[in-house]
Residue frames relative to the residue before (quaternion, step in Angstrom):
aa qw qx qy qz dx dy dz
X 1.0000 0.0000 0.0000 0.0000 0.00 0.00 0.00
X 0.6035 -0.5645 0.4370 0.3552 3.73 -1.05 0.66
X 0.1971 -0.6952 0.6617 0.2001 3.12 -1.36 -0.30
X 0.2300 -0.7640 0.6007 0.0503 3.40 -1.00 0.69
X 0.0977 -0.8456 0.5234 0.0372 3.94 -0.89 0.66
X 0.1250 -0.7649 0.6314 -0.0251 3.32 -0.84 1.18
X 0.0639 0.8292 -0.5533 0.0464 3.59 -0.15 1.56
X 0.0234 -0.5058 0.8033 0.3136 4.00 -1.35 -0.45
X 0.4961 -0.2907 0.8087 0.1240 3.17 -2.57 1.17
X 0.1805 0.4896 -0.8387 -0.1560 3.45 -2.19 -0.30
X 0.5580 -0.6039 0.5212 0.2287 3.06 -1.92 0.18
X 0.6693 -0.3781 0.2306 0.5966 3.13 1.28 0.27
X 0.6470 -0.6956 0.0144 0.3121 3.41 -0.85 1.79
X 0.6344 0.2448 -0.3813 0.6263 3.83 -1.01 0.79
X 0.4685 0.6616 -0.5576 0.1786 3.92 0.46 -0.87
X 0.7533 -0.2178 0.3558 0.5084 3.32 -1.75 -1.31
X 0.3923 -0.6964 0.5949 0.0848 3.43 -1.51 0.84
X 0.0934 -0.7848 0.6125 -0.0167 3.49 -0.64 0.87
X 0.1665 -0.7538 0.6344 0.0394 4.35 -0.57 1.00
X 0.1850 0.8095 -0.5548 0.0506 3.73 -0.77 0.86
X 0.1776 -0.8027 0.5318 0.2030 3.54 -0.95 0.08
X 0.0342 0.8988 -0.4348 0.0434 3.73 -0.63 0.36
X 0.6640 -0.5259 0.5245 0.0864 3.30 -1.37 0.35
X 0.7139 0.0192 0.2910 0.6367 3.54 0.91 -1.42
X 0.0102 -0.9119 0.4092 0.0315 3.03 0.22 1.61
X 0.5682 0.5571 -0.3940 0.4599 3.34 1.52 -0.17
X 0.5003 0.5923 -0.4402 0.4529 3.93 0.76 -0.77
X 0.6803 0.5766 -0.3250 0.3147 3.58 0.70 -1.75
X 0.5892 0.7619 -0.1527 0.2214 2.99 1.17 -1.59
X 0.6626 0.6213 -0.0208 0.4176 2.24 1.04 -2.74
X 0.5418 0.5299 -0.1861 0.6254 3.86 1.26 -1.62
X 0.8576 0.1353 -0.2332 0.4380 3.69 -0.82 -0.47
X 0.7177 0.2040 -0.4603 0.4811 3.83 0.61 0.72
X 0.5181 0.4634 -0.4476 0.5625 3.73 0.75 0.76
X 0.4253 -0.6240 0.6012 0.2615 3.72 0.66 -0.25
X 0.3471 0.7860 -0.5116 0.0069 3.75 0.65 0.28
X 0.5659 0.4013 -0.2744 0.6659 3.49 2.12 -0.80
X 0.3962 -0.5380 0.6774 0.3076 2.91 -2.04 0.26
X 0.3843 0.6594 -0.5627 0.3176 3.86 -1.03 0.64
X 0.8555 -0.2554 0.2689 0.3613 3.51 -1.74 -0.37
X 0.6024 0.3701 -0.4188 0.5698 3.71 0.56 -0.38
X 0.8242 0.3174 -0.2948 0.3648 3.78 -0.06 -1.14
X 0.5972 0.5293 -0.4585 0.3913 3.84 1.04 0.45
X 0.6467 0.4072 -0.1482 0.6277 3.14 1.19 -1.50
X 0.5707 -0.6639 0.4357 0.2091 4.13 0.34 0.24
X 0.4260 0.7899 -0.4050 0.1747 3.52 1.70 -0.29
X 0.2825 0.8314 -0.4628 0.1214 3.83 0.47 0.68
X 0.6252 0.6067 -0.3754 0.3163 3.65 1.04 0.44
X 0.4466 -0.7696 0.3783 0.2553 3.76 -0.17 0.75
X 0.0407 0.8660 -0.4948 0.0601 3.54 -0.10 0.66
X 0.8602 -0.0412 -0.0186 0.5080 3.58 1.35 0.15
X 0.0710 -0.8225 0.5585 -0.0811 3.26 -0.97 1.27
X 0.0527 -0.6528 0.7468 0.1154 3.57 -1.26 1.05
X 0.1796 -0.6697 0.6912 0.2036 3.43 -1.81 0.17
X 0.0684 -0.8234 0.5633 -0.0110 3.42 -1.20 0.70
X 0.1053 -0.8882 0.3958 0.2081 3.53 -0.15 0.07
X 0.4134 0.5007 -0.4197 0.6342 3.40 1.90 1.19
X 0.3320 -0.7698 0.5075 0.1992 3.63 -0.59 1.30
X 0.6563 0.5867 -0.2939 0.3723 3.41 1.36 -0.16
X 0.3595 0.6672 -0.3146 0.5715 2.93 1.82 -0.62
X 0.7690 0.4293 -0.2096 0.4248 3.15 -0.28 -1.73
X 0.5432 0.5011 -0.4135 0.5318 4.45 0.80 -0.87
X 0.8397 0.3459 -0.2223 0.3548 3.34 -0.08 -1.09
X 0.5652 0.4214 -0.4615 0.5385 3.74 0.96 -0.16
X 0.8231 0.2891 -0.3873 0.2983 3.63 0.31 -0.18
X 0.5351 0.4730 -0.4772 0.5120 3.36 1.28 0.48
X 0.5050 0.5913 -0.3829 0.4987 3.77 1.32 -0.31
X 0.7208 0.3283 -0.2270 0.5667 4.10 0.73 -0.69
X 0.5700 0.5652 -0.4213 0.4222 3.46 0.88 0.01
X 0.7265 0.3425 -0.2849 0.5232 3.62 1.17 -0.50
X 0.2963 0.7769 -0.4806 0.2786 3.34 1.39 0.10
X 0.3276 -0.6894 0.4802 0.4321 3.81 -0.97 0.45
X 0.7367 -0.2086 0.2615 0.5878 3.86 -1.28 0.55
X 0.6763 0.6816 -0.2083 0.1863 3.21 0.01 -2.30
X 0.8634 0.2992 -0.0713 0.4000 3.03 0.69 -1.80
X 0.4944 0.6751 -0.2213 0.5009 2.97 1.74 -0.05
X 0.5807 0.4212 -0.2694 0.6425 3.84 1.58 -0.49
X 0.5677 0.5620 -0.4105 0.4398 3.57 0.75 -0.92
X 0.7100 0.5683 -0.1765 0.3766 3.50 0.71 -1.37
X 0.6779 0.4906 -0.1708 0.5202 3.24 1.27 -1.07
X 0.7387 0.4209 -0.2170 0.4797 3.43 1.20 -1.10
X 0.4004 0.6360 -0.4044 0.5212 4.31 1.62 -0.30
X 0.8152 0.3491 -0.0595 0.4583 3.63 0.46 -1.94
X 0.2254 0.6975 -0.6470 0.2098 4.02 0.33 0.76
X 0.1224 0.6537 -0.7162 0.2118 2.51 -0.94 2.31
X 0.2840 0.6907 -0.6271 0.2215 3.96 1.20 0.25
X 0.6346 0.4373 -0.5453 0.3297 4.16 -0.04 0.25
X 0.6001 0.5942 -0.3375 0.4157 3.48 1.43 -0.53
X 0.7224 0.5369 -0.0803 0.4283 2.80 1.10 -1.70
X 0.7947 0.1727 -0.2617 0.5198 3.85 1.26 -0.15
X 0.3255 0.3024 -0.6734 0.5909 3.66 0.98 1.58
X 0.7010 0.3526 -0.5541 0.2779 4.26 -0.71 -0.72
X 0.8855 0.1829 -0.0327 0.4258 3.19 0.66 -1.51
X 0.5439 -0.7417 0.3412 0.1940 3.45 1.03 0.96
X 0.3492 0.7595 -0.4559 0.3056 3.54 1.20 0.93
């Protein structure tokens, strides 16, 4: 079965927030800390991982990230700061 990934980037902590959804969460990764697109992560520097959902419904996975996009700032650190997985999250994906 697929997997599906709902992540936020920050620029470093409290910094800029960054809401994505993917397919291939390490490639994604790999792309938004290498600068491989031009866009919001590679202006504003946002290249650290700070949160991950998995789903295996891609619809699921659309709608949480348009659901955490309207999230206020606030609840969005709260989230990030409840779910402290950055020791997982920088041995899998080397961030």
């Amino acid at each position: 079965m697929k997997s599906y990934f709902v992540y936020i980037l920050a620029s470093q902590r409290n910094g800029t927030l960054y809401i994505g959804v993917t397919s291939n969460i390490a490639k994604r990764i790999y792309e938004h800390k290498n600068d491989i697109a031009e866009g919001f992560t590679k202006k504003y520097k946002v290249h650290r991982l700070v949160y991950i959902e998995e789903t295996t419904d891609v619809n699921a996975a659309i709608l949480r990230e348009k659901q955490l996009k309207q999230w206020k700032r606030n609840w969005k650190l709260r989230l990030i700061e409840e779910n402290k997985v950055l020791s997982y999250l920088s041995c899998k994906f080397r961030v």
